[in-house]
PDB file of N, CA, C and O in Angstrom:
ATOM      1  N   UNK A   1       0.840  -1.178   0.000  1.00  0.00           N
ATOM      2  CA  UNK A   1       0.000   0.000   0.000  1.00  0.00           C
ATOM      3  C   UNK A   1       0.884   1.239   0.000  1.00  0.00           C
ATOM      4  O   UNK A   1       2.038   1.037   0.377  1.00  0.00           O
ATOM      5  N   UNK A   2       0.585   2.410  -0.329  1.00  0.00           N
ATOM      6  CA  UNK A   2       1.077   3.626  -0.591  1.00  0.00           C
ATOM      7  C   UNK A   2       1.100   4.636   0.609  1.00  0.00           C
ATOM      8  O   UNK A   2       0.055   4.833   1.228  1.00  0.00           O
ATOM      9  N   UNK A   3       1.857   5.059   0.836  1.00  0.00           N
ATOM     10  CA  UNK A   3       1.853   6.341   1.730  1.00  0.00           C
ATOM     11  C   UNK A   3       0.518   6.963   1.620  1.00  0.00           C
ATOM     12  O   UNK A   3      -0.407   6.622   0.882  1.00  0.00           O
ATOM     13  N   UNK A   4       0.550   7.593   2.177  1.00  0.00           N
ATOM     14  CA  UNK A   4      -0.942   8.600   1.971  1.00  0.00           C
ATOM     15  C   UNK A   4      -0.084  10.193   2.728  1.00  0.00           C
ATOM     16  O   UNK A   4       0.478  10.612   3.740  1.00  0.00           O
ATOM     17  N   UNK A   5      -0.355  10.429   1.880  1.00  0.00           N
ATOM     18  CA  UNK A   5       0.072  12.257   1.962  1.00  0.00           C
ATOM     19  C   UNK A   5      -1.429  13.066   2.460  1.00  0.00           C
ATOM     20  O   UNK A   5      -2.577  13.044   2.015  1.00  0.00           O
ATOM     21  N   UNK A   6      -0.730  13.806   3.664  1.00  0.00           N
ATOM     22  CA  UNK A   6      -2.040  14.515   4.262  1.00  0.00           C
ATOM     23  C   UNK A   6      -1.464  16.050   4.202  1.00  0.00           C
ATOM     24  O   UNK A   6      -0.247  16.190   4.321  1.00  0.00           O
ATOM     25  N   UNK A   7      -2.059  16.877   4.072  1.00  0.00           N
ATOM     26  CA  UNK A   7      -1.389  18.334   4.326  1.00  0.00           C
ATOM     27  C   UNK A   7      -3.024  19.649   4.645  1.00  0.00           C
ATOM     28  O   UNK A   7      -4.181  19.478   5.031  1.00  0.00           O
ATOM     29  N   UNK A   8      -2.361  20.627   4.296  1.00  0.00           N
ATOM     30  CA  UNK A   8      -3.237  22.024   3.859  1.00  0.00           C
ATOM     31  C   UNK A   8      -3.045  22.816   5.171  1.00  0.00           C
ATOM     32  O   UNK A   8      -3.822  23.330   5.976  1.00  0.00           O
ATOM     33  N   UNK A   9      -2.100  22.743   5.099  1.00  0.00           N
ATOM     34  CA  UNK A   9      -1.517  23.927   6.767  1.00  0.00           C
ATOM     35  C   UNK A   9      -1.817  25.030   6.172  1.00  0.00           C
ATOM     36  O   UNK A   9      -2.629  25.539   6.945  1.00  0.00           O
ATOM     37  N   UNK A  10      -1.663  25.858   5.136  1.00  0.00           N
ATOM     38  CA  UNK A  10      -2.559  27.028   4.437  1.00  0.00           C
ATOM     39  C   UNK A  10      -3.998  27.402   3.942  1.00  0.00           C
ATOM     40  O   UNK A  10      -4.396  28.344   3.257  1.00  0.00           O
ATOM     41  N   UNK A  11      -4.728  26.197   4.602  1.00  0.00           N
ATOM     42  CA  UNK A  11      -6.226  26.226   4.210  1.00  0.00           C
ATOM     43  C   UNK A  11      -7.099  26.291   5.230  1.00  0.00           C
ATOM     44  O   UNK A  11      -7.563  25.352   5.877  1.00  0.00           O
ATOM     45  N   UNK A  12      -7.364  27.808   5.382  1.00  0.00           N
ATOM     46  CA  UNK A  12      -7.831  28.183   6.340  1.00  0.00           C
ATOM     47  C   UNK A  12      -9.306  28.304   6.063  1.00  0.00           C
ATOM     48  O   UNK A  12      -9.642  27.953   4.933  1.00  0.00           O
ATOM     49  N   UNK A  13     -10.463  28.827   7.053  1.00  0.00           N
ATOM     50  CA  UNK A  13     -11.975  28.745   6.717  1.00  0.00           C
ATOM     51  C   UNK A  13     -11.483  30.641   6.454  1.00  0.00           C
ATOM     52  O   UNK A  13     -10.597  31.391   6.864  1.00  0.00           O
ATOM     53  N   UNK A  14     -12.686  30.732   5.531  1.00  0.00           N
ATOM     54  CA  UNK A  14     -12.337  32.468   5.227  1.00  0.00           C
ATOM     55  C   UNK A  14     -13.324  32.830   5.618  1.00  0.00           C
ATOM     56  O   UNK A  14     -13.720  32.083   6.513  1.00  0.00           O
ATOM     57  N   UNK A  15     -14.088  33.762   5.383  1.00  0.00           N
ATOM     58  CA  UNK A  15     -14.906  34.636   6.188  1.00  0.00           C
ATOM     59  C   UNK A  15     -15.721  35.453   4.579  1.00  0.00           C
ATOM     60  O   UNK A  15     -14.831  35.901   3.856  1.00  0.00           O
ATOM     61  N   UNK A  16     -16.496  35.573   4.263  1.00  0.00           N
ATOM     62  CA  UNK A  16     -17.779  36.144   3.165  1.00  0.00           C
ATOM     63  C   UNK A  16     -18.649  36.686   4.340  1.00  0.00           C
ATOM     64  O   UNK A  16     -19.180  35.941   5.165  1.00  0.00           O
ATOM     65  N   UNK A  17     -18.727  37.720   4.346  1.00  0.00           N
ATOM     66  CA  UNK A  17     -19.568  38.987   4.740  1.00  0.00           C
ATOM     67  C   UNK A  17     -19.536  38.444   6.475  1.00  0.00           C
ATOM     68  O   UNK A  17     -20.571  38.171   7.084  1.00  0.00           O
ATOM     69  N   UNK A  18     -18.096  38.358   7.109  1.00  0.00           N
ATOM     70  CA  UNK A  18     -18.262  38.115   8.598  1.00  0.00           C
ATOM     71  C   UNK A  18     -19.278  36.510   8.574  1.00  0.00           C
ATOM     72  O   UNK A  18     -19.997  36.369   9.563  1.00  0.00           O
ATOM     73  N   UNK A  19     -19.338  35.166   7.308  1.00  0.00           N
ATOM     74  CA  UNK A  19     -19.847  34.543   7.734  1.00  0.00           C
ATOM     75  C   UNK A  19     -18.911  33.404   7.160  1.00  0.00           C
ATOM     76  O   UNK A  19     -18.613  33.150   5.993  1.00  0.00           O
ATOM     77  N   UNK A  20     -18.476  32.688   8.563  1.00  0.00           N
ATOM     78  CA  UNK A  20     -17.159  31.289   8.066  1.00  0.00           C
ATOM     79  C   UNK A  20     -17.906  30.499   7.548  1.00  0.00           C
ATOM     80  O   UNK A  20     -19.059  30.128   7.767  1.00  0.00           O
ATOM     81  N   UNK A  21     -16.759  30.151   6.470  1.00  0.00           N
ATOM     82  CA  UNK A  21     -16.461  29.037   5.506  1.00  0.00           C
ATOM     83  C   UNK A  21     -16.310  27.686   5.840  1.00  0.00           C
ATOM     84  O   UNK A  21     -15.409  27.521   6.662  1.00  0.00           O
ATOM     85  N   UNK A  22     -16.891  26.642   5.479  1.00  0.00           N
ATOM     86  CA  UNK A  22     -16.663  25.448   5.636  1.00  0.00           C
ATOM     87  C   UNK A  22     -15.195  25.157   4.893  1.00  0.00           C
ATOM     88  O   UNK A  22     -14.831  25.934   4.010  1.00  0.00           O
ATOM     89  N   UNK A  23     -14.480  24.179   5.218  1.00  0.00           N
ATOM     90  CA  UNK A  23     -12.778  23.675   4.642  1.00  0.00           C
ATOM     91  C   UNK A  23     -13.296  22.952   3.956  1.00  0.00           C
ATOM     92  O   UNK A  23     -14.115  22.381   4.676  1.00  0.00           O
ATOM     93  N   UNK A  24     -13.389  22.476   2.740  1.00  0.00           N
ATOM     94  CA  UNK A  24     -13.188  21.197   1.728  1.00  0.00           C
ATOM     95  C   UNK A  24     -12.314  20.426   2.118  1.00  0.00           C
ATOM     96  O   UNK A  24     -11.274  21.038   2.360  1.00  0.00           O
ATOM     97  N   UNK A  25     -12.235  19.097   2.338  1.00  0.00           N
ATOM     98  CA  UNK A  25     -11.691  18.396   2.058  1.00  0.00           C
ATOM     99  C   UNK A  25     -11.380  17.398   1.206  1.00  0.00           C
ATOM    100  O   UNK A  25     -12.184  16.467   1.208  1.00  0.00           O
ATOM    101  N   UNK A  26     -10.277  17.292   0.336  1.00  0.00           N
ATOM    102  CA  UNK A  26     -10.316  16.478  -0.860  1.00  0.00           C
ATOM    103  C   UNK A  26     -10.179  14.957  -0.466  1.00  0.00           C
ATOM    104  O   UNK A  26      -9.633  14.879   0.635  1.00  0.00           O
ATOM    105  N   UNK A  27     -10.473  13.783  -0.967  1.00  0.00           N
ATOM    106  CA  UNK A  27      -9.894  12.629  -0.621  1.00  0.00           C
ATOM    107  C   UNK A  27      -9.724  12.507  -2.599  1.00  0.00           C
ATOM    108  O   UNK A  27     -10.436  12.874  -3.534  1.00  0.00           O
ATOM    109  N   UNK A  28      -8.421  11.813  -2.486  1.00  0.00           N
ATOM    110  CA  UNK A  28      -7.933  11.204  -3.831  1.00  0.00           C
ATOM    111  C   UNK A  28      -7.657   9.956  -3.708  1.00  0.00           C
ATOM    112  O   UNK A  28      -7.034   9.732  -2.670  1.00  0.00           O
ATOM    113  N   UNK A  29      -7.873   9.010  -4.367  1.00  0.00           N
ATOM    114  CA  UNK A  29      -7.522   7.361  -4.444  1.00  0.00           C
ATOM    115  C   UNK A  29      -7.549   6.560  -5.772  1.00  0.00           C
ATOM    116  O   UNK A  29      -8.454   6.523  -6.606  1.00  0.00           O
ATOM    117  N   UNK A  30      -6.427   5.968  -5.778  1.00  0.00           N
ATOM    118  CA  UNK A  30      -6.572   4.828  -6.839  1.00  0.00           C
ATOM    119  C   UNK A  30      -6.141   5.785  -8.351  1.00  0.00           C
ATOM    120  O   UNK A  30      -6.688   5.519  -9.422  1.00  0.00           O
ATOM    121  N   UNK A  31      -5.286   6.697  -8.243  1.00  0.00           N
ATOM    122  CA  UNK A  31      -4.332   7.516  -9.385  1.00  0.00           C
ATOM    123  C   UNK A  31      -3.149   7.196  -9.821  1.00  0.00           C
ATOM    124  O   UNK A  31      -2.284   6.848  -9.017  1.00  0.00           O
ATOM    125  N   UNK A  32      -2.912   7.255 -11.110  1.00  0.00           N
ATOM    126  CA  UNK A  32      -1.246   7.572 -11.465  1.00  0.00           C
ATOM    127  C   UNK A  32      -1.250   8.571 -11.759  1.00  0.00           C
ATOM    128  O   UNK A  32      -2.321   9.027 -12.160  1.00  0.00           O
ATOM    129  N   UNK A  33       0.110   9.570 -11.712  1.00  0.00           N
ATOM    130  CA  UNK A  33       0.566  10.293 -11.528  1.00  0.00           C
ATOM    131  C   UNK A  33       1.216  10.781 -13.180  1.00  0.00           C
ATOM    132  O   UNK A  33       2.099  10.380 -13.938  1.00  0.00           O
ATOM    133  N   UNK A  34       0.331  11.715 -13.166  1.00  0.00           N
ATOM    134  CA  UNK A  34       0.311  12.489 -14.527  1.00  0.00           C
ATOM    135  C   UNK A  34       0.487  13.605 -15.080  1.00  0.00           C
ATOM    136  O   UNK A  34      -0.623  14.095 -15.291  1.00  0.00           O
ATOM    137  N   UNK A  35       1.430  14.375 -15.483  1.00  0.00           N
ATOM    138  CA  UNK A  35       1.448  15.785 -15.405  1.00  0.00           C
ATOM    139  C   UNK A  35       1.273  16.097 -17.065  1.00  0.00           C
ATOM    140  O   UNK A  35       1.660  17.203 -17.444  1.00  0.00           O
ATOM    141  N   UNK A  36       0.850  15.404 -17.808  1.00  0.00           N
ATOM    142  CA  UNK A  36       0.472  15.620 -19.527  1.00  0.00           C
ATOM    143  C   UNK A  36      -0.926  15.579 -19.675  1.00  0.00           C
ATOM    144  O   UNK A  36      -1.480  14.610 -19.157  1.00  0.00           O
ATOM    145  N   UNK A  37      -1.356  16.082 -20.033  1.00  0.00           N
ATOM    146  CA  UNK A  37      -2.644  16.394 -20.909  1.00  0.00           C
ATOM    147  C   UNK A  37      -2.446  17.058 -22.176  1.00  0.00           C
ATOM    148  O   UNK A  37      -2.354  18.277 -22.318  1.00  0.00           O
ATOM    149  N   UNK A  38      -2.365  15.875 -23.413  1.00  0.00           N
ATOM    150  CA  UNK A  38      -3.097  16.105 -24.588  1.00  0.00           C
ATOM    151  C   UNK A  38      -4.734  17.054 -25.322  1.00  0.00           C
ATOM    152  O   UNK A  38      -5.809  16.565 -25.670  1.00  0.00           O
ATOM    153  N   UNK A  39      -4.348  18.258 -25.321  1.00  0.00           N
ATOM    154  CA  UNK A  39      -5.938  18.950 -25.238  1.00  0.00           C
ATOM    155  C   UNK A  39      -6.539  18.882 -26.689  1.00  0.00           C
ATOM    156  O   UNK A  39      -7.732  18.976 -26.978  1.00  0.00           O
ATOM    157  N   UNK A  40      -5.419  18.689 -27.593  1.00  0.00           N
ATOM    158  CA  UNK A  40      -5.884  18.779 -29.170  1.00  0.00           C
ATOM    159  C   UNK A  40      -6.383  17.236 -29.482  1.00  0.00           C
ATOM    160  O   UNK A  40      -6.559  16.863 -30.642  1.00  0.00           O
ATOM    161  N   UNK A  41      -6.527  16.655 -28.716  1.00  0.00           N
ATOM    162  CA  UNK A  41      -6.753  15.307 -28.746  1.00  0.00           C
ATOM    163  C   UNK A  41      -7.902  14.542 -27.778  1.00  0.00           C
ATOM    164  O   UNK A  41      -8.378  15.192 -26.847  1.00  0.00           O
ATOM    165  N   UNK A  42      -8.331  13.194 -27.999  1.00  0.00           N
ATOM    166  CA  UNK A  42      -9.816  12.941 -26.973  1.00  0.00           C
ATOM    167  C   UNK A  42      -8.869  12.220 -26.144  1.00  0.00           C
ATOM    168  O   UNK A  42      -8.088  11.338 -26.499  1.00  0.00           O
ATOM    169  N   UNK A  43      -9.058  12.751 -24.907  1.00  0.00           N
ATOM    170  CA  UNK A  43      -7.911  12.527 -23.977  1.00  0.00           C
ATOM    171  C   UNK A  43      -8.635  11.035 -22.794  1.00  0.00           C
ATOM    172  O   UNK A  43      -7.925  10.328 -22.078  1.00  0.00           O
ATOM    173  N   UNK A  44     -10.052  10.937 -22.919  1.00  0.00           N
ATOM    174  CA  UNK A  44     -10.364  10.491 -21.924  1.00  0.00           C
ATOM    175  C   UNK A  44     -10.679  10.982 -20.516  1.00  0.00           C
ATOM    176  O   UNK A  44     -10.135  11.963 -20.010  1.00  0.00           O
ATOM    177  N   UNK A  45     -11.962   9.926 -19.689  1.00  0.00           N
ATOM    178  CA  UNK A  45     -11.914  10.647 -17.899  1.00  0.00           C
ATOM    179  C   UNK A  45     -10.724  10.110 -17.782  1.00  0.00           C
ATOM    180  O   UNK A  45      -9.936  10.999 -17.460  1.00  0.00           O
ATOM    181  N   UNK A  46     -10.068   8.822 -17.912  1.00  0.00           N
ATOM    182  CA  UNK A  46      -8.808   8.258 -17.038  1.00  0.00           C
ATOM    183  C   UNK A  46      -8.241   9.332 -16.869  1.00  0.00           C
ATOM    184  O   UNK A  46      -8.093   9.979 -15.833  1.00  0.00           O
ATOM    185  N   UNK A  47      -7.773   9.623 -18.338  1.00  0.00           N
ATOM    186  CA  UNK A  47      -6.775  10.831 -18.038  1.00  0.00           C
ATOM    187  C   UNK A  47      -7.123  11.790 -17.902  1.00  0.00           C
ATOM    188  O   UNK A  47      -6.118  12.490 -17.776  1.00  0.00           O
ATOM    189  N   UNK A  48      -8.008  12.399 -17.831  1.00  0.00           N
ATOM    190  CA  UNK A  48      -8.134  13.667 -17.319  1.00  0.00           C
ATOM    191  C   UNK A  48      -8.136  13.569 -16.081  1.00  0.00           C
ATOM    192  O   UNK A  48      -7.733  14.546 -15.450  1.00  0.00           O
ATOM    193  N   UNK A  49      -8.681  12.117 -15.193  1.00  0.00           N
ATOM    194  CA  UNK A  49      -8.944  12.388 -13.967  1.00  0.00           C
ATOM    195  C   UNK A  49      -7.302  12.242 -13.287  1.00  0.00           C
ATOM    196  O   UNK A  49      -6.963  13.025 -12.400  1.00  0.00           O
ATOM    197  N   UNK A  50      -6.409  11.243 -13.763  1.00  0.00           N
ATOM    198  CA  UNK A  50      -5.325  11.337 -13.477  1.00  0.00           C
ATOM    199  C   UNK A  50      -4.487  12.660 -13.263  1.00  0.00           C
ATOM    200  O   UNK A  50      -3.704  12.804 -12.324  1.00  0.00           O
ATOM    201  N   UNK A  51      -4.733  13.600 -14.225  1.00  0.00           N
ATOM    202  CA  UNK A  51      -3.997  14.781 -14.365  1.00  0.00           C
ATOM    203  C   UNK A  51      -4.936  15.792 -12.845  1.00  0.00           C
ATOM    204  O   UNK A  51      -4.486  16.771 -12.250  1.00  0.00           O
ATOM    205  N   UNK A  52      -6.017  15.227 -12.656  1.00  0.00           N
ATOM    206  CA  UNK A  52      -6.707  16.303 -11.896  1.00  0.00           C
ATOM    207  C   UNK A  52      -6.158  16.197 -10.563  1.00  0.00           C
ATOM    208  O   UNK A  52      -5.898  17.133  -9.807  1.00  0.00           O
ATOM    209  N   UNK A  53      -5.997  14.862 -10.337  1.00  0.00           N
ATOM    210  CA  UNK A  53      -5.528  13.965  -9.354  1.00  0.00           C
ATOM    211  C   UNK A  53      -4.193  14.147  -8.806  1.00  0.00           C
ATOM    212  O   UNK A  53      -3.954  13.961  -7.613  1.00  0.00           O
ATOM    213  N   UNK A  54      -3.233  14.542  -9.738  1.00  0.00           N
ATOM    214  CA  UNK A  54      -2.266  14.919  -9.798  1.00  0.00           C
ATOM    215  C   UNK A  54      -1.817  16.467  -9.222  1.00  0.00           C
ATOM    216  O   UNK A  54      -0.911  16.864  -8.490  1.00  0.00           O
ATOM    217  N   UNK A  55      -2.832  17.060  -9.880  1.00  0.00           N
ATOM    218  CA  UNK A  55      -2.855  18.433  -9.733  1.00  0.00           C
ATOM    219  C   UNK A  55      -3.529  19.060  -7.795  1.00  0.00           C
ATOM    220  O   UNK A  55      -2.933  19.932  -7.162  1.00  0.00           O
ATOM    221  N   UNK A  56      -4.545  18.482  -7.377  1.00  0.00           N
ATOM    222  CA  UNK A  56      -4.945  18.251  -5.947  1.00  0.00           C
ATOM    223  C   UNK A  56      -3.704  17.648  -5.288  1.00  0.00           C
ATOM    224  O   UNK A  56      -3.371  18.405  -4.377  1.00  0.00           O
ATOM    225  N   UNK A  57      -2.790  16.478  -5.382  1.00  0.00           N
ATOM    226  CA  UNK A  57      -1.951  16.341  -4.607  1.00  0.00           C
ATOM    227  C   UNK A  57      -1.105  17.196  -4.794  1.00  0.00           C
ATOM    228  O   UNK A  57      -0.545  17.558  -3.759  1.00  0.00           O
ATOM    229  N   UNK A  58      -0.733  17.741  -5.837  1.00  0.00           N
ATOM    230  CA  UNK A  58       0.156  19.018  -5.548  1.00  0.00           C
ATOM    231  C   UNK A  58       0.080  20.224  -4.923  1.00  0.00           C
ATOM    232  O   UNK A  58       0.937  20.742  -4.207  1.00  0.00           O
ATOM    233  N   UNK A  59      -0.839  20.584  -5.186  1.00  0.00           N
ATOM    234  CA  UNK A  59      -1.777  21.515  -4.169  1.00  0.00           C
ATOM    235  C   UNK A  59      -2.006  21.633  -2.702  1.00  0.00           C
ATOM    236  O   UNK A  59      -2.020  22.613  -1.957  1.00  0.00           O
ATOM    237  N   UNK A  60      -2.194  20.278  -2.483  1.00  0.00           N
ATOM    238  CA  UNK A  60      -2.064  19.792  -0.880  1.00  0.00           C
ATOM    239  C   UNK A  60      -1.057  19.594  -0.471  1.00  0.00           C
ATOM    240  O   UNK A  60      -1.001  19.921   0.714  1.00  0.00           O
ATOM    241  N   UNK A  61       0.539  18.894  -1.144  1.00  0.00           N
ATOM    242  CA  UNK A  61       1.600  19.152  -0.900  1.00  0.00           C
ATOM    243  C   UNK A  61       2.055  20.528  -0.537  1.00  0.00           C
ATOM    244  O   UNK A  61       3.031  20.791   0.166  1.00  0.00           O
ATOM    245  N   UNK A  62       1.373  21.231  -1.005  1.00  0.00           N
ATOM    246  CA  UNK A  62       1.836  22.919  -1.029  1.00  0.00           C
ATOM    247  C   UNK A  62       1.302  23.661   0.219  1.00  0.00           C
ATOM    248  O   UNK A  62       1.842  24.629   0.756  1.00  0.00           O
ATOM    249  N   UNK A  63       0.320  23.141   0.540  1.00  0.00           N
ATOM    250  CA  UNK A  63      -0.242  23.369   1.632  1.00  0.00           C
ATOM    251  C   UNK A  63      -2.137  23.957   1.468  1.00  0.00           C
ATOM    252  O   UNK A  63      -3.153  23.756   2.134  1.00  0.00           O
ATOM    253  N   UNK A  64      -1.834  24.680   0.305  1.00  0.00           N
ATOM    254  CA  UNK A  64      -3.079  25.531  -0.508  1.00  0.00           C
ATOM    255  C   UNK A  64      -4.482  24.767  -0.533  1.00  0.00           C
ATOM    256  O   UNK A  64      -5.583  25.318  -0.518  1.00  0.00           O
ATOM    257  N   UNK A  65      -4.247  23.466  -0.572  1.00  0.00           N
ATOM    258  CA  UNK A  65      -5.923  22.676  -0.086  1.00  0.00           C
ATOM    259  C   UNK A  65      -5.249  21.311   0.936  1.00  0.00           C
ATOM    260  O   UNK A  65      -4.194  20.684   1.034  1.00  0.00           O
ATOM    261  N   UNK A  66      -6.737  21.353   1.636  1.00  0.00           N
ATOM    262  CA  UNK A  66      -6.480  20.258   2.631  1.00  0.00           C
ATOM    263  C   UNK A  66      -7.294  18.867   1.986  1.00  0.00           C
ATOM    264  O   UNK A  66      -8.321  18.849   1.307  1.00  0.00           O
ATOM    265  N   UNK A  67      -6.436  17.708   2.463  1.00  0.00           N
ATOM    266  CA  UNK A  67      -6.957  16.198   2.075  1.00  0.00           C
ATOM    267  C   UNK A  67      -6.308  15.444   2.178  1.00  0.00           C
ATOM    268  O   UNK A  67      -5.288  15.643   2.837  1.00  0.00           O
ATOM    269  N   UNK A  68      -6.514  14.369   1.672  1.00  0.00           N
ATOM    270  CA  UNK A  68      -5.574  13.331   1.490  1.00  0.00           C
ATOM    271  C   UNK A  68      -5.510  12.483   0.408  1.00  0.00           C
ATOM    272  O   UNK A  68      -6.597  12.255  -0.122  1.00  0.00           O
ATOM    273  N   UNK A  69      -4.311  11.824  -0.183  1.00  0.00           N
ATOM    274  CA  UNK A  69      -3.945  11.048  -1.078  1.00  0.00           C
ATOM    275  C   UNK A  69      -3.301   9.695  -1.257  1.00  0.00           C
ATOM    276  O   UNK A  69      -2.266   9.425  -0.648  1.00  0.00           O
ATOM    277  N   UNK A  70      -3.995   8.669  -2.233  1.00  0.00           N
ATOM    278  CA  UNK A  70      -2.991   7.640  -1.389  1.00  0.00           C
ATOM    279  C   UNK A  70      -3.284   6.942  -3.473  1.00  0.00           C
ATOM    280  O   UNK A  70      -4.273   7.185  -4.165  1.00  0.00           O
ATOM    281  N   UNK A  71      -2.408   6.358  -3.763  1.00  0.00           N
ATOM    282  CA  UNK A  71      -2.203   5.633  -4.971  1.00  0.00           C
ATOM    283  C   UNK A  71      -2.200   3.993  -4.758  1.00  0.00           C
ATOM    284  O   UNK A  71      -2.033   3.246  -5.722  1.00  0.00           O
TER     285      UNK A  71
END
């Protein structure tokens, strides 16, 4: 089984007119790790979802959204 990467130390609840925000939390599972997307081309969900998948764990690595990931 895979590590599972947890983060989003920068994802805070914000505030819209003095009224808090709920946090999203992402869960990702069952991805490879994809940083290409073909757009001139029918790319598929796999791959698109791969690339999306990709793109959320990076994000959460960064700190910018909170969740978790596991491949």
């Amino acid at each position: 089984m895979a590590a599972i990467l947890q983060g989003g130390v920068r994802d805070t609840n914000q505030q819209i007119d003095n009224t808090p925000t709920l946090t999203t939390k992402f869960a990702v599972t069952d991805f490879t790790e994809d940083y290409a997307l073909a757009c001139n081309a029918e790319a598929g969900a796999t791959a698109l979802a791969d690339v999306v998948a990709t793109l959320i764990r990076e994000l959460i690595r960064k700190g910018i959204l909170d969740g978790t990931v596991s491949a």
